[in-house]
C-alpha positions as CSV (number, residue, x, y, z in Angstrom):
1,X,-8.2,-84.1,-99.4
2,X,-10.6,-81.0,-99.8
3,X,-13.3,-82.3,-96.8
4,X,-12.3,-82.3,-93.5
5,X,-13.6,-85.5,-93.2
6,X,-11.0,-87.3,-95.5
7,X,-9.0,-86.5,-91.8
8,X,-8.8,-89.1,-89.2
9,X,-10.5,-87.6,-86.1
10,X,-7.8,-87.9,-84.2
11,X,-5.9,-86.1,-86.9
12,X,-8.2,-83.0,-86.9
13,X,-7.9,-82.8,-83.1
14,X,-4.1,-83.3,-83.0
15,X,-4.0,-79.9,-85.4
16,X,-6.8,-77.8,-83.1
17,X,-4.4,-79.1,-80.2
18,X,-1.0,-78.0,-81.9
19,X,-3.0,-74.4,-83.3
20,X,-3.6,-73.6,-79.8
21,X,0.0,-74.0,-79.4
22,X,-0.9,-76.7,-76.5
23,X,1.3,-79.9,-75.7
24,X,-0.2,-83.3,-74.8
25,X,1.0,-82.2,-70.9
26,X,-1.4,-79.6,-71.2
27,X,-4.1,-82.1,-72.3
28,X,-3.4,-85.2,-70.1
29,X,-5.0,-86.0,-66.5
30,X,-6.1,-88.5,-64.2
31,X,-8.6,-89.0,-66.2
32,X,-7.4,-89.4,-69.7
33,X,-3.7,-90.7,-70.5
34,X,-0.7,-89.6,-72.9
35,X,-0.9,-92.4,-74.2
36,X,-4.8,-92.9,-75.1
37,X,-4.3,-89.0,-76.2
38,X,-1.6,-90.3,-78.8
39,X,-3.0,-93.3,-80.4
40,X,-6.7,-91.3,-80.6
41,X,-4.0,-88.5,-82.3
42,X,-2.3,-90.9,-84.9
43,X,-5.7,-92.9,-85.6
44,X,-4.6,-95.8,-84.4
45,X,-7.5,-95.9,-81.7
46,X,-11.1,-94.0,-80.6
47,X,-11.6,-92.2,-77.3
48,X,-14.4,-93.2,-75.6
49,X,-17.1,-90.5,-75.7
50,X,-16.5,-89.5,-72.0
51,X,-12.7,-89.3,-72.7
52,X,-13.2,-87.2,-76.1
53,X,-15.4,-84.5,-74.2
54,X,-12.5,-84.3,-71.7
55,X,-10.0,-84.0,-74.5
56,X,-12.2,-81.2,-76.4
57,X,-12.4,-79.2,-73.3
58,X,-9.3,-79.5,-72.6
59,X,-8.7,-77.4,-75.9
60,X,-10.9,-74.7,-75.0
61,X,-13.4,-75.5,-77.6
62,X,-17.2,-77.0,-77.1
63,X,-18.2,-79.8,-78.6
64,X,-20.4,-77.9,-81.3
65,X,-17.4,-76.1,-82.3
66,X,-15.5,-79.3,-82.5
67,X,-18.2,-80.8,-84.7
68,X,-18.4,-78.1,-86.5
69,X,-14.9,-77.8,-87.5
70,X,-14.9,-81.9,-88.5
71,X,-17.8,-80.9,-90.8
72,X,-14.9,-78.2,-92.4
73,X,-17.1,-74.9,-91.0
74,X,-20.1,-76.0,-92.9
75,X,-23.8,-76.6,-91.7
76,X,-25.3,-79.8,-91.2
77,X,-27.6,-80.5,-94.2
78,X,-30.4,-80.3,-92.1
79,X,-29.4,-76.2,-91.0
80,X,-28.9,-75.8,-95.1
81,X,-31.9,-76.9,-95.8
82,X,-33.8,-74.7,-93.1
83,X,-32.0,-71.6,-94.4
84,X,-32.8,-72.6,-97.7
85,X,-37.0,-72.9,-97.0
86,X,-36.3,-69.2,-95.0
87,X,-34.7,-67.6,-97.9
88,X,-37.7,-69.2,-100.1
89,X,-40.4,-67.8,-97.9
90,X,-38.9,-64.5,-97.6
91,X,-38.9,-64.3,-101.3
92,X,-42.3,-65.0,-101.7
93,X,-40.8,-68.1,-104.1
94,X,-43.8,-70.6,-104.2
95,X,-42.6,-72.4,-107.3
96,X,-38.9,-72.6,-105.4
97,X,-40.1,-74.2,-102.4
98,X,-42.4,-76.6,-104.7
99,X,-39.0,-77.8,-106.6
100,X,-37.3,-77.5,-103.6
101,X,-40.5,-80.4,-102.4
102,X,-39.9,-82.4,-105.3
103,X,-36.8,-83.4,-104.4
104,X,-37.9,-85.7,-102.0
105,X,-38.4,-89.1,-103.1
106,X,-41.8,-90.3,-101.1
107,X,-41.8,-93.4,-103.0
108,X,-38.0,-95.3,-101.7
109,X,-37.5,-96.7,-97.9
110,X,-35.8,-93.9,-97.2
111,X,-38.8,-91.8,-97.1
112,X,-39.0,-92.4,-93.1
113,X,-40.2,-90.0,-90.6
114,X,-37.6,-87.5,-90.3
115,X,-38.0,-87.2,-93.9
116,X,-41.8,-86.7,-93.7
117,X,-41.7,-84.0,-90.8
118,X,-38.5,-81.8,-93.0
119,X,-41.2,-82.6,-96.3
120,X,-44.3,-80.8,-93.7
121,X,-42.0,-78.0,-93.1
122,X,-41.3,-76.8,-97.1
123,X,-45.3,-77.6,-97.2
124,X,-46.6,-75.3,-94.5
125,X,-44.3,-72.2,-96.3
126,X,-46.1,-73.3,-98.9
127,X,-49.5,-73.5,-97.4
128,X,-48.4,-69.7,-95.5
129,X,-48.2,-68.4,-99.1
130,X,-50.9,-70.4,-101.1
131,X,-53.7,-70.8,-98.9
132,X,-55.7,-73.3,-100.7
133,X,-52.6,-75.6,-100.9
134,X,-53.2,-79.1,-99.1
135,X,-51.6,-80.3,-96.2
136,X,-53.9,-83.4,-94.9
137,X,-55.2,-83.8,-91.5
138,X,-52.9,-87.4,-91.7
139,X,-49.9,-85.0,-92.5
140,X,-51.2,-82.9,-89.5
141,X,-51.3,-86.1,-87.5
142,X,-48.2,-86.7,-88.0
143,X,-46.4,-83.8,-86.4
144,X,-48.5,-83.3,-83.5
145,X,-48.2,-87.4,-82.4
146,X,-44.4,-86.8,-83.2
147,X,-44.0,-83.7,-81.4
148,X,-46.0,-85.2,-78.4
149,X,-43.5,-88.7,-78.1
150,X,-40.6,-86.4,-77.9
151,X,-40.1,-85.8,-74.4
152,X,-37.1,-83.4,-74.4
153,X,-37.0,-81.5,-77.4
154,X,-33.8,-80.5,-79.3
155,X,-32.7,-77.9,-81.7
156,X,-34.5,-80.7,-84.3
157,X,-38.4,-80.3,-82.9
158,X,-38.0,-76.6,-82.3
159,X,-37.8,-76.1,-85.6
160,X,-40.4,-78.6,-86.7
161,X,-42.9,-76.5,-84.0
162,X,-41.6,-73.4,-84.9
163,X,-42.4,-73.6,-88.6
164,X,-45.8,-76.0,-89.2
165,X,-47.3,-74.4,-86.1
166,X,-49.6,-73.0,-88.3
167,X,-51.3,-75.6,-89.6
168,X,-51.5,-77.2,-86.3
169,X,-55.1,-77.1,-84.4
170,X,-55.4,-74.2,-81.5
171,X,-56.1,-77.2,-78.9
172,X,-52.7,-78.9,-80.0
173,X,-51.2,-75.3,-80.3
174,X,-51.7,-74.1,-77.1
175,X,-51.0,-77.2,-75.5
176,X,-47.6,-78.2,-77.6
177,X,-46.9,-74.8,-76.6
178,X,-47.8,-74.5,-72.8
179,X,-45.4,-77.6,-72.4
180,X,-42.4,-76.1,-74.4
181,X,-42.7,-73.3,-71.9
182,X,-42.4,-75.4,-69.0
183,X,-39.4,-76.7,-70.0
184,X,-37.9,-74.2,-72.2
185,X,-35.4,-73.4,-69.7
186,X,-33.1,-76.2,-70.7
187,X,-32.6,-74.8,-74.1
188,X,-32.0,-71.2,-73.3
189,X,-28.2,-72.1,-72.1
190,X,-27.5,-72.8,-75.6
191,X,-27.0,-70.0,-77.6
192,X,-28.7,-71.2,-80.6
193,X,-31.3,-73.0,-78.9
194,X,-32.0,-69.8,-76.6
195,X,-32.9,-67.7,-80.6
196,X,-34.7,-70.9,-81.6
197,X,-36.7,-70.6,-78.5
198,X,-37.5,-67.0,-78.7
199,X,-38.3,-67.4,-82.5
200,X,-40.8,-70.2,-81.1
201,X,-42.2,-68.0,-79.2
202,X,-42.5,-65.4,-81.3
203,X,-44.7,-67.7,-83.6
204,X,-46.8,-69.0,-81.1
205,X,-47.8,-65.5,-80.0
206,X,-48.1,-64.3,-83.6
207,X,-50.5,-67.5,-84.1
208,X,-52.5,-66.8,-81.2
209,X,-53.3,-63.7,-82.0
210,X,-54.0,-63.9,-85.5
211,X,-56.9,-66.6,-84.3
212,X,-58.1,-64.0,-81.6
213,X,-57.0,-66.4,-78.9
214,X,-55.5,-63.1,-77.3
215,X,-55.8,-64.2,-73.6
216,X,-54.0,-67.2,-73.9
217,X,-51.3,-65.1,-75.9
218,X,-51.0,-62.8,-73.1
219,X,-49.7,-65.8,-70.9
220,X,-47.1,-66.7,-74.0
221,X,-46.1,-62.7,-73.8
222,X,-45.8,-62.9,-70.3
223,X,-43.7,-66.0,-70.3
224,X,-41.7,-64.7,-73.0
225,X,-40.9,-61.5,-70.9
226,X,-39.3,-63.0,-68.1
227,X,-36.9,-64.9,-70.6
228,X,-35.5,-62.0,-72.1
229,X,-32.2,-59.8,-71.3
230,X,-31.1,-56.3,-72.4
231,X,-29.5,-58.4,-75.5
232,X,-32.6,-59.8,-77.2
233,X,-33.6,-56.6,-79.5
234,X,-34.9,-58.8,-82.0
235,X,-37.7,-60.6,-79.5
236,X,-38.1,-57.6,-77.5
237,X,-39.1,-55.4,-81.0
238,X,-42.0,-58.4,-81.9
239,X,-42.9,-58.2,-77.7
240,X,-43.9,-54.7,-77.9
241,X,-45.5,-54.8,-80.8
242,X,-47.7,-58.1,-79.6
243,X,-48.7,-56.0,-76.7
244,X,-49.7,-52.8,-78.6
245,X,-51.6,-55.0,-80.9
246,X,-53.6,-56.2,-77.9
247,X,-54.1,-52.9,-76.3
248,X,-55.5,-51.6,-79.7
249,X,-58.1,-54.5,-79.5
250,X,-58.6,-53.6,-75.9
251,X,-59.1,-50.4,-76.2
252,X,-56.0,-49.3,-74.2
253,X,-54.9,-47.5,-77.8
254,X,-57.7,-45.9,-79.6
255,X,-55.5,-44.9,-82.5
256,X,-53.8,-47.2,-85.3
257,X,-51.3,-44.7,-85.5
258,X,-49.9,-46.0,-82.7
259,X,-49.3,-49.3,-84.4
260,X,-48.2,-47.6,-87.7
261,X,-45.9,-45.0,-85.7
262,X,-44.0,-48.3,-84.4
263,X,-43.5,-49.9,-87.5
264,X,-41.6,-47.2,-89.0
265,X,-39.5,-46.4,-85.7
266,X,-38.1,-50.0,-86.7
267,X,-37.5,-49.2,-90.4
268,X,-35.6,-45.9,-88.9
269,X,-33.6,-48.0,-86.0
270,X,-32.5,-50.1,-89.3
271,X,-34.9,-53.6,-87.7
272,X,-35.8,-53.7,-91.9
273,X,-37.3,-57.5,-91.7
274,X,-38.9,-56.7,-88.2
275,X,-40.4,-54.1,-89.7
276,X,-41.9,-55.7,-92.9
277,X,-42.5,-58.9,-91.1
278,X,-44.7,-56.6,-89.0
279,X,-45.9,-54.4,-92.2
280,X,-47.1,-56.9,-93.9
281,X,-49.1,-59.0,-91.5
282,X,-50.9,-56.5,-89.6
283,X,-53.6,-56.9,-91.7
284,X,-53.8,-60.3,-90.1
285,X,-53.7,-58.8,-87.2
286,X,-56.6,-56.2,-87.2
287,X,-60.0,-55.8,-88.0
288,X,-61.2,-55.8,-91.7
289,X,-62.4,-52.4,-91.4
290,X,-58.7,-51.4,-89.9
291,X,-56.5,-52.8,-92.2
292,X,-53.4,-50.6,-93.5
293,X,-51.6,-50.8,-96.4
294,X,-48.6,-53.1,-96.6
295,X,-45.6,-53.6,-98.0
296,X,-45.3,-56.9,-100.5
297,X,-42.3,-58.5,-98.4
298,X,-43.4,-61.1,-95.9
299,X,-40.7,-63.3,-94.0
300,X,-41.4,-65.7,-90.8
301,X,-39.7,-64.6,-87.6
């Protein structure tokens, strides 16, 4: 039995209980019995879910965690994948995300839209590294009328904004991403969820800006400002660099230096994918007649 999920449930929680070195007396309360614990330990019955988060709890462990170990320490498909199509872009690896496209069988049932939406995502890396590769205004359709049924959002649709936000109109940009803000604080308890959300944002603003929609990304950088703590280097690093990028357009910074002088602070600090992220899309960023060399590695945020 090399998967975890060759184990009864109950099984798998009996072990996390005994590892803990915790007895069912430790476990059992008004609430939930000995007795349901030890036939949901020896598989012989299911908890009922509000019984099961109890029981979890009562381990010291959150229900992530406890999926998490079921799924023997591994990610979901779904997180694979993701880090997967990252690793892709980073590398610049058109032809790799194209194979890793093909893979997906458009033609069977099971082509449904979850499918579609995880398809979008490996073609808008695609479309961020090939320009002239198509992505249909039907395909574009399709996330935005997805993206606007979803009422609360989870880990799921963050990413799906997060990475095809590019090839979304600025109308549906700006207003996806006005609402995300005004709800974002549901996410931000959840450790993941609260990088997700900053990674959002990070996009958003980076969008915005590339289109020259610079006062609407001024609200985003505001927003984004009151969200972070002393702990978020990574969003704080892209923050300060939004806002000198801004100032230089404004006039507030009269020398690219400035800009340049940042982006090798952050190779020196050691922020080495902040800093070519940054590197390598400034010209994006500036004027044609102010464009710096770059540096030929370009990852997403």
């Amino acid at each position: 039995m090399s998967k975890l999920d060759s184990f009864n449930l109950g099984e798998l929680y009996r072990d996390l209980r005994i590892a803990r070195g915790l007895k069912m007396k430790d476990i059992v309360n008004q609430n939930l019995s000995q007795a349901q614990l030890s036939k949901f330990e020896n598989g012989l019955t299911m908890l009922s879910a509000d019984k099961l988060l109890i029981a979890i709890s009562a381990i010291h462990m959150s229900l992530a965690e406890f999926e998490h170990a079921y799924n023997q320490y591994e990610d979901f498909n779904f997180f694979k994948q993701a880090k997967k199509i990252s690793s892709l872009h980073g590398k610049k690896d058109v032809n790799g995300l194209k194979d890793l496209l093909s893979h997906y069988d458009t033609s069977s049932e099971s082509y449904d839209i979850y499918n579609q939406l995880n398809c979008l995502v490996i073609k808008s890396a695609i479309k961020d590294l090939e320009a002239d590769y198509p992505i249909s205004e039907s395909e574009i359709e399709l996330i935005t009328a997805y993206l606007y049924s979803i009422e609360d959002w989870t880990e799921y649709e963050l990413f799906i904004f997060g990475n095809t936000l590019q090839v979304l109109s600025t109308s549906n940009l700006v207003f996806l991403g006005k609402a995300f803000i005004k709800r974002d604080s549901i996410y931000l308890s959840l450790p993941n969820n609260r990088h997700r959300t900053h990674l959002v944002l990070i996009n958003i603003i980076f969008e915005l800006i590339k289109r020259s929609q610079d006062k609407t990304a001024e609200l985003f950088i505001k927003h984004l400002e009151t969200i972070l703590d002393s702990q978020d280097m990574f969003a704080r690093a892209f923050l300060i660099f939004f806002q000198k990028i801004l100032d230089f357009r404004n006039g507030k910074i009269t020398q690219r230096a400035s800009l340049e002088n940042y982006i090798q602070s952050l190779w020196s600090l050691g922020f080495n994918n902040i800093a070519a992220f940054l590197q390598d899309n400034l010209e994006d960023l500036l004027p044609n007649d102010m464009i710096v060399p770059v540096i030929p590695i370009k990852t997403r945020p």
